[in-house]
Backbone as a ProteinNet text record, in pm:
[ID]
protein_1_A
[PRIMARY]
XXXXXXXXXXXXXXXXXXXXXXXXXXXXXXXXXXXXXXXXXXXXXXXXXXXXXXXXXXXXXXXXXXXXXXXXXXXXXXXXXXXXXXXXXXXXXXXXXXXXXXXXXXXXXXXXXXXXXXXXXXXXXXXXXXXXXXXXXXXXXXXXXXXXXXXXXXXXXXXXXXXXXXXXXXXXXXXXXXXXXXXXXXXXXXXXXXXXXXXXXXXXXX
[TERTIARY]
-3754	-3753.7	-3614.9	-3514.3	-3357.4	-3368.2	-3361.3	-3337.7	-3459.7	-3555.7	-3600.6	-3572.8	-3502.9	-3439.5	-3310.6	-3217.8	-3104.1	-3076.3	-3128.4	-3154.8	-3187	-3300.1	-3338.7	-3218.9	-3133.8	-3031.7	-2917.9	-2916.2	-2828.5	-2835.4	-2921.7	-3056.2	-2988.5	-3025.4	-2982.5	-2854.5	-2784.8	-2604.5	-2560.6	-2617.7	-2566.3	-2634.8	-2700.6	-2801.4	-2754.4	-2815	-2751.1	-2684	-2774.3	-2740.9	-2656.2	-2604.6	-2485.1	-2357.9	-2404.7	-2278.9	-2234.4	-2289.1	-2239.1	-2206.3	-2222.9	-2182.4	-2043.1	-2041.8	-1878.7	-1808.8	-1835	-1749.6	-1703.9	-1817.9	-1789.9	-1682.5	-1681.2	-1600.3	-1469.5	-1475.6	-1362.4	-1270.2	-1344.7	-1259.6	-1227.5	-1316.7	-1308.4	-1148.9	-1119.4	-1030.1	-872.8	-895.8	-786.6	-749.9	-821.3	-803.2	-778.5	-847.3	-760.1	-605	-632.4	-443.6	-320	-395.2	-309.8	-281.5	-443.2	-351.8	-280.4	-329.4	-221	-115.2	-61.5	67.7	163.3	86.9	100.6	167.5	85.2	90.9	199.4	206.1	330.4	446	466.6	592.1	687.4	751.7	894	938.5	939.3	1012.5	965.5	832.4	783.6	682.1	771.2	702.1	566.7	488.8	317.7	340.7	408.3	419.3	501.7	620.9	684.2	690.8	643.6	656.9	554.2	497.9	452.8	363.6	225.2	172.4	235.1	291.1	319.7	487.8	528.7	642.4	647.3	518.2	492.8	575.3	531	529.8	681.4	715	939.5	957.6	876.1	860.9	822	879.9	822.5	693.4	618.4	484.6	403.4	524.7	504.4	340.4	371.8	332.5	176.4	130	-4.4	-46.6	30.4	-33.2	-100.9	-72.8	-156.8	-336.2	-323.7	-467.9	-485.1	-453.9	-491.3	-537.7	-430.2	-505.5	-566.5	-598.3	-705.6	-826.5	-850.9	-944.2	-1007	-847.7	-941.8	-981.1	-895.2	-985.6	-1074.4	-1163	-1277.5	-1390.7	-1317.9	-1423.4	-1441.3	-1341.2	-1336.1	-1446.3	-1390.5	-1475.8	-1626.8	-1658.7	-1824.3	-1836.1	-1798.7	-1853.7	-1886.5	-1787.7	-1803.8	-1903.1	-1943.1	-2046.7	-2180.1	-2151.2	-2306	-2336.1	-2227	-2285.6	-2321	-2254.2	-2284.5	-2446.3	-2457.9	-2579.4	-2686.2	-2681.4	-2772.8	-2761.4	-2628.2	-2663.2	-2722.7	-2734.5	-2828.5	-2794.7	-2797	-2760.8	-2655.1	-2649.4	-2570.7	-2391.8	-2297	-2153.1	-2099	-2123.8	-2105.7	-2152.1	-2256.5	-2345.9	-2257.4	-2185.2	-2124.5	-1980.9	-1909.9	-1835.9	-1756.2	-1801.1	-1765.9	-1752.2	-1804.1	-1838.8	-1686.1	-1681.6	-1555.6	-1424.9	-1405.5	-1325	-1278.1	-1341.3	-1358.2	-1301	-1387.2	-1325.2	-1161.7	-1108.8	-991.6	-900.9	-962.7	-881.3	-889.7	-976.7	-962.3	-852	-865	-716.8	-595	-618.5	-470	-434.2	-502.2	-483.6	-442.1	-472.7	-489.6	-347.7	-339.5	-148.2	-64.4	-87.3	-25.6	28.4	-72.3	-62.3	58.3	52.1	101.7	238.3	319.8	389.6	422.7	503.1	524.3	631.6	671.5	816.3	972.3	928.8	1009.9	1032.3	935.7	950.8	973.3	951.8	932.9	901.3	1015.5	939.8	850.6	896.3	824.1	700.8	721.6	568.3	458.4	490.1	409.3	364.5	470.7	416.3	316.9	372.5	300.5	150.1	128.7	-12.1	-86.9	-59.8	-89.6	-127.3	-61.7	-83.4	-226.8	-213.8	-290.5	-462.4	-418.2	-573.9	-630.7	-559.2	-583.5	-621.4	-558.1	-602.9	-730.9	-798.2	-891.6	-1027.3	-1000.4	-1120.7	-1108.9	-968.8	-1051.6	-1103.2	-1122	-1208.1	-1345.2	-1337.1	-1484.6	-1517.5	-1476	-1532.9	-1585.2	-1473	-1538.9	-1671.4	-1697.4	-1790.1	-1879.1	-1913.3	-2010.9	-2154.3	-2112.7	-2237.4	-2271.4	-2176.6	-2245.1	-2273.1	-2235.1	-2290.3	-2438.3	-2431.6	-2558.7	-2646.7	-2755.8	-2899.8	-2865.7	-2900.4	-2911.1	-2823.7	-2710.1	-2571.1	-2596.2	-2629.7	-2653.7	-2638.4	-2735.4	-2789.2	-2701.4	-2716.5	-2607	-2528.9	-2572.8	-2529.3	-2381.4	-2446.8	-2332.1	-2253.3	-2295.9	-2153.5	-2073.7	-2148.3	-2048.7	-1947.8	-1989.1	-1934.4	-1846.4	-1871.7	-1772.8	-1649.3	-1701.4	-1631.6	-1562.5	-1577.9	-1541.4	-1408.7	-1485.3	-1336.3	-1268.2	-1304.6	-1234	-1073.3	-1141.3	-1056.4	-1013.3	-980.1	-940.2	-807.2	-888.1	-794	-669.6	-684.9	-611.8	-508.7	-621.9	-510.5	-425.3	-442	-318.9	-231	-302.9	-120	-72.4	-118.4	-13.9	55.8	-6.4	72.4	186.3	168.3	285.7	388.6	498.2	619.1	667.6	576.4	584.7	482.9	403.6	336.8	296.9	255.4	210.5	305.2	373.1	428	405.8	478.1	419.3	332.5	380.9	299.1	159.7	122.3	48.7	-42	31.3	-61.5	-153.9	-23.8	-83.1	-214.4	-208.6	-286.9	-453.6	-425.5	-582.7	-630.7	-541.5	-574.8	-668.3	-620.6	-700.9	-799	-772.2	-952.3	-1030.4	-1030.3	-1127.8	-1161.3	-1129.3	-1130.7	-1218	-1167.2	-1265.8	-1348.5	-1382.2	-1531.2	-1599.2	-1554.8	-1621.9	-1707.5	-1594.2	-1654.7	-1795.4	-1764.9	-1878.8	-2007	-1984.7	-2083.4	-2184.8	-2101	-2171.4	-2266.9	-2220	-2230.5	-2410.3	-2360.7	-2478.1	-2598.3	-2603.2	-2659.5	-2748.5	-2678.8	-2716.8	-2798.5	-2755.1	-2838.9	-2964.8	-2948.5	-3086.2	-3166.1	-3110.4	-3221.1	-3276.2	-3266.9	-3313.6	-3412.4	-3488.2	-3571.6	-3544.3	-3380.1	-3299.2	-3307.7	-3343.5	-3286.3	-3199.4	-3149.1	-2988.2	-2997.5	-3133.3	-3124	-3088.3	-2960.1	-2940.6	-2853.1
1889.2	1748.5	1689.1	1772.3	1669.1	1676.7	1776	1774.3	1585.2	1611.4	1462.6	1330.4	1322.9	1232.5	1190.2	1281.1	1298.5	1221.3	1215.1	1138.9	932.8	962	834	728.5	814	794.8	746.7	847.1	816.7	691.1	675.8	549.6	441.2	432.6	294.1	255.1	386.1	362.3	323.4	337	308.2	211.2	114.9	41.2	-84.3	-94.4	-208.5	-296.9	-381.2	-548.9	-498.9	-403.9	-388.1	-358.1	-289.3	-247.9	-366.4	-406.3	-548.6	-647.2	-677.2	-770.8	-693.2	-598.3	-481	-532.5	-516.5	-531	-698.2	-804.8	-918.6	-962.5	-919.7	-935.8	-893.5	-791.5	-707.4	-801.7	-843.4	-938.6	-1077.6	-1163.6	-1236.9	-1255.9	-1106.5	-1069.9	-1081.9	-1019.1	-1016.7	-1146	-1243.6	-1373.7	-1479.1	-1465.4	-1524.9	-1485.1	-1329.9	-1317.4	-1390.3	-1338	-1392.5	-1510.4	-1603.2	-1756.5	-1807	-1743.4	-1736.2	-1751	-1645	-1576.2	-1686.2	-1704.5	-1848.8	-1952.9	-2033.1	-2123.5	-2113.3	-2071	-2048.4	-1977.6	-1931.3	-1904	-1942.1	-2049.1	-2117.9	-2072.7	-2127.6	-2052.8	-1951.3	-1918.8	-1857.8	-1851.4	-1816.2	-1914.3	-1776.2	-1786.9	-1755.1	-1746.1	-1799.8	-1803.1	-1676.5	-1657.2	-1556.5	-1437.2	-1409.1	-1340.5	-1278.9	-1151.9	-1052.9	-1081.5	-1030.7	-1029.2	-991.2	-847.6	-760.3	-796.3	-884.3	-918	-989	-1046.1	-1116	-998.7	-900.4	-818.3	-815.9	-843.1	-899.2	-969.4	-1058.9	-1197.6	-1211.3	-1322.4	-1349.9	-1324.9	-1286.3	-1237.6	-1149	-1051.9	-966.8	-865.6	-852.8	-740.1	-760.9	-914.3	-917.5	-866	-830.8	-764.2	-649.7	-565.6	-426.4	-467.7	-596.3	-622.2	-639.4	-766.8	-735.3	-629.1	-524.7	-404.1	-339.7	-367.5	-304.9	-319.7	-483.6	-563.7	-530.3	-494.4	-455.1	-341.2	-236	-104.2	-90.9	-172	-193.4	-187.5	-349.2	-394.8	-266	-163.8	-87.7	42.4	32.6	216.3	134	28.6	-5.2	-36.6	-30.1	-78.8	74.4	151.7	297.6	393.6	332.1	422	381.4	198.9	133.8	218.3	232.5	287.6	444.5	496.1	676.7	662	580.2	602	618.1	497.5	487.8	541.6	653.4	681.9	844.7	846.7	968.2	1116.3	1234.6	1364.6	1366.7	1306.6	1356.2	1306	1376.2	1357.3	1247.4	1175.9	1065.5	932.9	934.1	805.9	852.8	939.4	950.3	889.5	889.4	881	805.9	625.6	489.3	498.4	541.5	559.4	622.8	768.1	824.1	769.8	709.4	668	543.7	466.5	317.4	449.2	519.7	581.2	625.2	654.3	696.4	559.3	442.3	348	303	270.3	250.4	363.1	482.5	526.5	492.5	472.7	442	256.8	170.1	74.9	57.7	161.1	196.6	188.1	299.7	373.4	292.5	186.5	84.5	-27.9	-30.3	-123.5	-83.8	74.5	112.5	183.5	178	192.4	74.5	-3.5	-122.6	-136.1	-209	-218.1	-196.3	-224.9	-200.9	-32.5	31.4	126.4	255.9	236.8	258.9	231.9	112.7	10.2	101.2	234.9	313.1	348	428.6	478	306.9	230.2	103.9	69.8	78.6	4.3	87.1	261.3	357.9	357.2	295.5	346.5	205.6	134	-43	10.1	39.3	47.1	166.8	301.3	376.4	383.7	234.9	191.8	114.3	26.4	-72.5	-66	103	218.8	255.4	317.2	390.3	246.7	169	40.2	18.8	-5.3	-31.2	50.2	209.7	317.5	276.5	238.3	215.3	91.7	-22.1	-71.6	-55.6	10	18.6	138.6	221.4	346.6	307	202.7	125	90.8	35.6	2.1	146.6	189.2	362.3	421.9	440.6	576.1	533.7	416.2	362.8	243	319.3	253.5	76.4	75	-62.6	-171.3	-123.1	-230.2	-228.6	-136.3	-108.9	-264.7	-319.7	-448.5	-553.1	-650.5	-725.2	-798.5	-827	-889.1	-773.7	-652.7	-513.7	-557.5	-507.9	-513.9	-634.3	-757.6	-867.4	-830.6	-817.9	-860	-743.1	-628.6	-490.8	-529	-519	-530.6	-614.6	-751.5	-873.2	-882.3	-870.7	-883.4	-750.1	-630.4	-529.8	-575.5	-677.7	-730.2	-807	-861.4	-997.4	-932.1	-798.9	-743.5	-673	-579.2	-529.9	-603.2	-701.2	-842.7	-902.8	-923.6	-1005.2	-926.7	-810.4	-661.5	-690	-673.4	-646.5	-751	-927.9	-988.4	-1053.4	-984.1	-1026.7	-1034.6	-1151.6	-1097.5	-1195.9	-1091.4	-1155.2	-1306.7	-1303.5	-1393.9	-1505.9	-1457.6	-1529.1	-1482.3	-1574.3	-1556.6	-1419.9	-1277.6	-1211.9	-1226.3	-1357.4	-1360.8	-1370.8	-1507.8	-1550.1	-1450	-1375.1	-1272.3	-1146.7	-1114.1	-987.9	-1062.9	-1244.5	-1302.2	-1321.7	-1301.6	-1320.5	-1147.5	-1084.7	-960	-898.4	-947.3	-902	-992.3	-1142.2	-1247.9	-1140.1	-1109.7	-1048	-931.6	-842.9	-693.7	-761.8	-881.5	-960.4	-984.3	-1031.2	-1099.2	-944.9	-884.3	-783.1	-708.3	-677.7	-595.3	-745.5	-834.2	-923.1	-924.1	-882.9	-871.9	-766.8	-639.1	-538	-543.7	-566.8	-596.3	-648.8	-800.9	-885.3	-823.6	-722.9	-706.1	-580.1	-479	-360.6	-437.7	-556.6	-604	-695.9	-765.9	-855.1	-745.1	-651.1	-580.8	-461	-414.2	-308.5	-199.7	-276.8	-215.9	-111.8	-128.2	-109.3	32.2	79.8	245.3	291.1	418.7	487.5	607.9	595.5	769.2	856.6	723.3	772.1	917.5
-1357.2	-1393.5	-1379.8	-1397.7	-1418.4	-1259.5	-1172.3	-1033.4	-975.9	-1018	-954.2	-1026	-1139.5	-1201.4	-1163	-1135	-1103.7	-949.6	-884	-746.9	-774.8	-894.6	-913	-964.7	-1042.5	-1112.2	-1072.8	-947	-830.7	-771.6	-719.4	-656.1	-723.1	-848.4	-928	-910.7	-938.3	-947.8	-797.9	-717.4	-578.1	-539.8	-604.5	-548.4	-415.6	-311.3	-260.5	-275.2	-390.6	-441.4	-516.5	-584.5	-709.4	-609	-527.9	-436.6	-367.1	-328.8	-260.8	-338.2	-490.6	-558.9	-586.1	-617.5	-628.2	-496.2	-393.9	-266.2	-293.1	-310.2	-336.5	-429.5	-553.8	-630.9	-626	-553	-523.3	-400.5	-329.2	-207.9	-307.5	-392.2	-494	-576.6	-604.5	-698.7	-588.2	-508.3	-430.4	-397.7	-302	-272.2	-387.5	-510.3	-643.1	-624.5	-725.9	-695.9	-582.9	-477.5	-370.1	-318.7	-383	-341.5	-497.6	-555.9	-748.1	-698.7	-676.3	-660.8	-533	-433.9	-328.3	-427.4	-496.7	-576.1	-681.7	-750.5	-838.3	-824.4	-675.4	-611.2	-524.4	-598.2	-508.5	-405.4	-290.7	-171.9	-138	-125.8	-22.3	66.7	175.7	336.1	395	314.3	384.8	504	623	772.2	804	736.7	778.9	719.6	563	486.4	453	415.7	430.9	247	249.7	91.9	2.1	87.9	-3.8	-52	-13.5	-85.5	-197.8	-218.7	-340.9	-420.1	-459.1	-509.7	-598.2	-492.3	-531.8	-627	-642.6	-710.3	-829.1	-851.4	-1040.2	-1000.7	-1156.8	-1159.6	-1042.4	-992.5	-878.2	-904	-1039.4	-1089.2	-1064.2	-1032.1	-1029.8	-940.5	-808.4	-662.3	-703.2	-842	-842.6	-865.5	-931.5	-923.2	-807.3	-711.1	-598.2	-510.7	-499.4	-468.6	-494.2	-641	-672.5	-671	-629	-586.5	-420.3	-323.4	-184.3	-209.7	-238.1	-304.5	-340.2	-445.1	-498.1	-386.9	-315.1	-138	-49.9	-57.8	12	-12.3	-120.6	-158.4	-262.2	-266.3	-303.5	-134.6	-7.3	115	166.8	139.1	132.9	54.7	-14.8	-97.1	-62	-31.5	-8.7	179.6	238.6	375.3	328.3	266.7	257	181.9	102.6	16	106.7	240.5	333.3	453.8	453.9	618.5	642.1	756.3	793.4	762.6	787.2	748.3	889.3	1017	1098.6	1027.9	1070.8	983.1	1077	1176.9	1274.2	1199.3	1115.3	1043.4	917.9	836.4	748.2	763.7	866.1	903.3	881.7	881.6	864.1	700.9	665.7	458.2	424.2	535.6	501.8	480.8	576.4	682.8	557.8	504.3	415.2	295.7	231	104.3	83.6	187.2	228.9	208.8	289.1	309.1	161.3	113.5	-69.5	-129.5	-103.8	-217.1	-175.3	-7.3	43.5	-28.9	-37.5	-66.4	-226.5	-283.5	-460.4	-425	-354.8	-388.2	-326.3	-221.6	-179.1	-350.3	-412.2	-499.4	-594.2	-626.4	-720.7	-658.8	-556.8	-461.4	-414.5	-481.4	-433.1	-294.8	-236.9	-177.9	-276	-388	-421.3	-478.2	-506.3	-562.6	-383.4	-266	-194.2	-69.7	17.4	139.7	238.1	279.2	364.6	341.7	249.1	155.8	148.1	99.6	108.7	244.7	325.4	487.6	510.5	461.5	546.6	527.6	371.1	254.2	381.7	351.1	437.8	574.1	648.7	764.3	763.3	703.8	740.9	667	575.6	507.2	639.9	708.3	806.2	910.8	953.9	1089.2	1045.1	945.4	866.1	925.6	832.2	874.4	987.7	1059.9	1211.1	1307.1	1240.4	1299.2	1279.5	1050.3	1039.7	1115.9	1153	1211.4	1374.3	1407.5	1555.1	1579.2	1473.1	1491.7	1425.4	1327	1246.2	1381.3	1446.6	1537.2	1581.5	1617.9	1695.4	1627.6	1484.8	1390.1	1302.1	1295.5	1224.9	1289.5	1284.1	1352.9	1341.2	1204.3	1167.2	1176.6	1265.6	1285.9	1431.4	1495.5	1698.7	1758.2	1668.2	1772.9	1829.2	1854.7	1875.5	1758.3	1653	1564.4	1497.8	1520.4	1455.5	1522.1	1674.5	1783.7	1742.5	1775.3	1743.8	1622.4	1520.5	1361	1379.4	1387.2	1400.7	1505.2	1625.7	1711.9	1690.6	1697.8	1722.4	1611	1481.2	1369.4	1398	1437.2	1465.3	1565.8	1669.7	1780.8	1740.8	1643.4	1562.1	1450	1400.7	1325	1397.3	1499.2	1577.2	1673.9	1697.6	1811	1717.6	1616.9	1487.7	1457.4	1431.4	1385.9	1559.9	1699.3	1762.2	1806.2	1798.3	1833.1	1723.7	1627.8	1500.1	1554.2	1494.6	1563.7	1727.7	1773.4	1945.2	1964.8	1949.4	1937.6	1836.4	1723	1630.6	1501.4	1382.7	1337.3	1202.6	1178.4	1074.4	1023.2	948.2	759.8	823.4	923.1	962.5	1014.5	1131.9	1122.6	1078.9	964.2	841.3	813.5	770.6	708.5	768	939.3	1002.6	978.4	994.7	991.1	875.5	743	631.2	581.3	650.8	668.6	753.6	889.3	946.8	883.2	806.7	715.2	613	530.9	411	452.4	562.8	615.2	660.4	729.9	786.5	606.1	531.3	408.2	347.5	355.7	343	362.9	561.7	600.8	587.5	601.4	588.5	432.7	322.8	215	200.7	288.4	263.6	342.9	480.1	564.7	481.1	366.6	263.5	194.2	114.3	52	62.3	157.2	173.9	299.4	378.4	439.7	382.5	290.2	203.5	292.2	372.3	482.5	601.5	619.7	716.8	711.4	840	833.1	853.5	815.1	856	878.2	1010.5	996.1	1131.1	1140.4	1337.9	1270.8
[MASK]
++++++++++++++++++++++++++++++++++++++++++++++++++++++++++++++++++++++++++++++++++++++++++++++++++++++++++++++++++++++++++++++++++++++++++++++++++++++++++++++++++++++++++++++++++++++++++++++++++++++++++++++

């Protein structure tokens, strides 16, 4: 009896619609902080300057919520894909890949620039590598993203995220670009989110 309870249990705690209101809130939380922190900070230019420098700043200290907010988006987007994907470790994969990028984003938070500029870029950068794996293997590892709507939304913000880190700098100004970079990552954890929850029907048993 506990062995067929224990599953049901599971079931509930991972449920779609909860997981996706977690991912929601979690992107929610971050985008508060960060246009907070915007708003009540003198002299600093969003165009050239980096999130994570808030961090420098009066009421720096709020960025750990922030990160703890994409973390959240990250590892409930990660649990809502593992709950539903297949026994092959390729459909597991994207789930992995997201869980990882959630602790790296944890320890980003709590690793500030100031306590460590390297260690921070490094935690940032290698949460940011991690999702744009899960996104690009999201259509291939799972059935229910294949179609065109996956490809688009994966791909597409995948190419949105990747084209903004490389033209930083050279092209488009830093701040500006860190800034499209983690809209397309927010929308993407969105989508996937909304796509768990209103298709419930969806299979994942590529």
């Amino acid at each position: 009896m506990q062995k067929e309870s224990l599953p049901a249990k599971t079931r509930r705690i991972l449920n779609p619609r909860r997981l996706a209101v977690a991912t929601g809130f979690g992107v929610a939380v971050f985008l508060l902080v960060v246009l907070a922190l915007h708003g009540v900070t003198p002299g600093y230019d969003p165009r050239t300057q980096f999130m994570s420098e808030l961090a420098l700043l009066p009421y720096g200290a709020w960025m750990l919520l922030a990160f703890v907010g994409l973390g959240l988006a990250a590892a409930a987007t990660a649990l809502n894909l593992h709950a539903n994907a297949g026994p092959r470790f390729l459909s597991r994969l994207p789930g992995i890949l997201l869980g990882l990028a959630a602790v790296l984003f944890l320890a980003a938070g709590v690793v500030t620039l100031a306590v460590s500029a390297q260690a921070h870029v490094a935690f940032v950068a290698c949460a940011f590598m991690a999702c744009g794996l899960a996104l690009y293997l999201l259509p291939r590892a799972i059935a229910a993203f294949s179609g065109a709507g996956g490809y688009a939304f994966s791909w597409g913000l995948g190419l949105v995220m990747c084209g903004a880190v490389a033209a930083g700098d050279e092209i488009i100004l830093p701040g500006i670009a860190q800034r499209i970079a983690a809209a397309a990552l927010l929308l993407w954890f969105l989508y996937v989110a909304h796509q768990l929850a209103t298709h419930p029907q969806m299979s994942f048993n590529s």
